[in-house]
N, C-alpha and C positions, 0 to 999 in steps of 0.2 A: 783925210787919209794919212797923209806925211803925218799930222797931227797924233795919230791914234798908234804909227807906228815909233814916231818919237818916244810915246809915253810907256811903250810895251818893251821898248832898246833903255830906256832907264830904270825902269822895274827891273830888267833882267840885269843892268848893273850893281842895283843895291843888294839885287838877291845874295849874287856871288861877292859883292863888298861883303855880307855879316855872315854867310858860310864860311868866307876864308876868316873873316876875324875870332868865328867859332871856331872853324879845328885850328885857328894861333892858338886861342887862349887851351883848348883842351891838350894841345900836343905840349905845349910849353907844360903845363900843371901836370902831365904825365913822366915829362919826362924830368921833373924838376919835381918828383916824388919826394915827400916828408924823410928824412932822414931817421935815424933808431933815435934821437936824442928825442925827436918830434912826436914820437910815437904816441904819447899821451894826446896829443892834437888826434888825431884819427879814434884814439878807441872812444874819447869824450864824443865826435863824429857820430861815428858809430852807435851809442848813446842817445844823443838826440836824435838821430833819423831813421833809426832800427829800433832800439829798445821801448822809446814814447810812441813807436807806428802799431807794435803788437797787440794791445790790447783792441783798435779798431780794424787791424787784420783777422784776430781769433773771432771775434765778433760775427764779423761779415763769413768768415768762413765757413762758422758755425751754424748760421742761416742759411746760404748758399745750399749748403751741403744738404740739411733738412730738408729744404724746396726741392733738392732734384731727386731725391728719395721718393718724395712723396710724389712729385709727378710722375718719376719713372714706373712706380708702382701702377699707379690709377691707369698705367698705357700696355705695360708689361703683364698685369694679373689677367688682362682680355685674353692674350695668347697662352694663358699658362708659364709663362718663364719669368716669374718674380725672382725665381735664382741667379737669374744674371742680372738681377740690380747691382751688386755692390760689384759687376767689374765695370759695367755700365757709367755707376758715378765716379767711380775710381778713375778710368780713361780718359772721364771730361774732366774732372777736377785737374787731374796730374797736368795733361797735356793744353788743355784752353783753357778753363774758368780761372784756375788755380792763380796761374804766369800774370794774364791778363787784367782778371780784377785788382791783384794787389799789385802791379803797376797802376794802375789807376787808383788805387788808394795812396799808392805813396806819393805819385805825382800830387796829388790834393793837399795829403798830410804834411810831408818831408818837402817837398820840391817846390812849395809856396812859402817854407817857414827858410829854404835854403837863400832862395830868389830875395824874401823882404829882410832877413839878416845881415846880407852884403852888399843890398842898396843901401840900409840905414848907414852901417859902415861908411860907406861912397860918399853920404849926404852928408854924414859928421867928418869928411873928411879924414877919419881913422886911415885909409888905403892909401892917401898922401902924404901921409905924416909917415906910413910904414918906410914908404920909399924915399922918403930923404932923411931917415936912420940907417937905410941900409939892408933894410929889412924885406926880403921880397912877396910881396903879396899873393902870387902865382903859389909858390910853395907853403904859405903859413895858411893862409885865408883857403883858395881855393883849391889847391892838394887836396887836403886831406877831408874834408867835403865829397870831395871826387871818388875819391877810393872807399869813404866808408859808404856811399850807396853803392860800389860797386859788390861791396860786401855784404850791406844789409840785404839786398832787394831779391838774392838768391835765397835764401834763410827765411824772410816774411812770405816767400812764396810758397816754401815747402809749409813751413805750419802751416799755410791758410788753407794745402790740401789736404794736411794728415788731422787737421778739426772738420775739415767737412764730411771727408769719409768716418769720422766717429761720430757727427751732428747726422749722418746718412745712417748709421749703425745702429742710433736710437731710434730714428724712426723708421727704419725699415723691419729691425727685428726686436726691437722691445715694443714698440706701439703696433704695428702693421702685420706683423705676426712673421716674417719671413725666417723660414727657419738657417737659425745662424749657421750652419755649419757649411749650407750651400751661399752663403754669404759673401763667408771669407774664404772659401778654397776656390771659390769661383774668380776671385779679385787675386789671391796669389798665381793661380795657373795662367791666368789670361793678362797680365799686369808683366811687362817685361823693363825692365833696366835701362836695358841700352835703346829699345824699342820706344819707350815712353816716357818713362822719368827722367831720361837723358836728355832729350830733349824738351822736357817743361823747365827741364833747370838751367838750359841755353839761351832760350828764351827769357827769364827772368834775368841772366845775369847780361842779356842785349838791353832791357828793360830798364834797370837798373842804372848802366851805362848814360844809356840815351838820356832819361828821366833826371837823372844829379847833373848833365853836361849843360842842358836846357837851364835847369835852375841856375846855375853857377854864371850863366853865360847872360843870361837875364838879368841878373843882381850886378855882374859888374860891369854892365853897360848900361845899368837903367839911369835916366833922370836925375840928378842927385836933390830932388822935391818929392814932397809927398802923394805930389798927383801921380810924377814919376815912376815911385817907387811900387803902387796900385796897379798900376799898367803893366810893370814889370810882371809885379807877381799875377795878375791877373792871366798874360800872355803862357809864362810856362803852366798853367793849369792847365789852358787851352791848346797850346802847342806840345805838351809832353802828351794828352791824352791821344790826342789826333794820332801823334807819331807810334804811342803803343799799337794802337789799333792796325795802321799801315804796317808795321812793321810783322807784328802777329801774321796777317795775311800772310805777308812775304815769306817768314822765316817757312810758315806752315806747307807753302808752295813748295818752298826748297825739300823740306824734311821729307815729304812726300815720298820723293824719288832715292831716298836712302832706305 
């Protein structure tokens, strides 16, 4: 018994040792944001973790979007109301699929290539050598990392709903026969701003946050070995995904009641 509860009073110590040494290293790299000289650090960021993420976000979007066309059809043509397909996939892409899948694509894509690029760092020593030049690794290394997925993961979210509702538009109304015009007036009328898109894109930019904080936090605490740095990256797949998903719950509870 003492045994069991020993083991559960140092669990709960380690837990809160690497939360507090997470929001260190996140508040320090926040607050210790890339300056305008550094700005080329972040857009190259941005770059690798936005721009190489697109083409397997428009992808998946793409599909996404087709599959729930076509189911919502095959459910919706029973009752007669194939006209409210496109607010139908509209409201789930915007609001759930959209936010959702592409955090989970980035965490996969971006947030495994974040994680094993600044344990390698770590292992060759590069982050040691920063800091006895002077140089600080919070702001060069891990800044600007921070802030371009805080950037990208709003922006992959939106394309991956405005491709699925057009991958939804091919097969709702060029193959499936739904006449366009109940298509799209039905998705503008019912599709609101602050209602919906506001909130898929708070969502994404929580996503985003979480998803590059995890990588970051991963990489410069990982192992500085190669088994190390596998576990690392391994861990924020696993841990970035989990947290999308809790989080979504969460945010969705809250949104609710607005």
């Amino acid at each position: 018994m003492l045994a069991s509860l020993r083991n559960l009073g140092q669990y709960g110590i380690d837990l809160l040792t690497v939360l507090g040494r997470a929001g260190s290293i996140w508040w320090l790299a926040i607050w210790r944001r890339p300056r305008l000289a550094n700005a080329p650090l972040v857009i190259r960021q941005i770059y690798q973790l936005g721009v190489l993420s697109v083409v397997i976000t428009v992808l998946s979007g793409f599909s996404i979007g087709a599959v729930l066309a076509l189911q919502g059809y095959n459910q919706l043509v029973k009752y007669g109301s194939e006209s409210a397909l496109g607010l139908g996939v509209a409201l789930v892409l915007v609001m759930e699929i959209g936010p959702v899948v592409s955090g989970l694509l980035f965490a996969g894509r971006a947030g495994s290539a974040v994680t094993a690029e600044i344990g390698l760092m770590k292992a060759t020593e590069q982050l040691s050598s920063m800091e006895m030049i002077g140089v600080d690794p919070l702001q060069r290394i891990v800044a600007p990392r921070l802030w371009a997925g805080f950037i990208s993961m709003p922006i992959l979210a939106l394309m991956f709903s405005v491709v699925g509702i057009w991958g939804s538009s091919l097969v709702g109304v060029n193959w499936l026969g739904v006449y366009e015009g109940a298509f799209w007036s039905a998705m503008q009328e019912g599709v609101d701003f602050r209602s919906h898109v506001l909130k898929g894109i708070i969502k994404s930019v929580v996503f985003g946050l979480v998803v590059t904080w995890i990588a970051v936090y991963q990489g410069y605490e990982a192992t500085p070995t190669s088994e190390g740095i596998a576990t690392a990256t391994t861990r924020t797949v696993v841990y970035s995904s989990v947290a999308v998903l809790v989080l979504d719950f969460f945010l969705t509870l809250v949104m609710f009641n607005f």
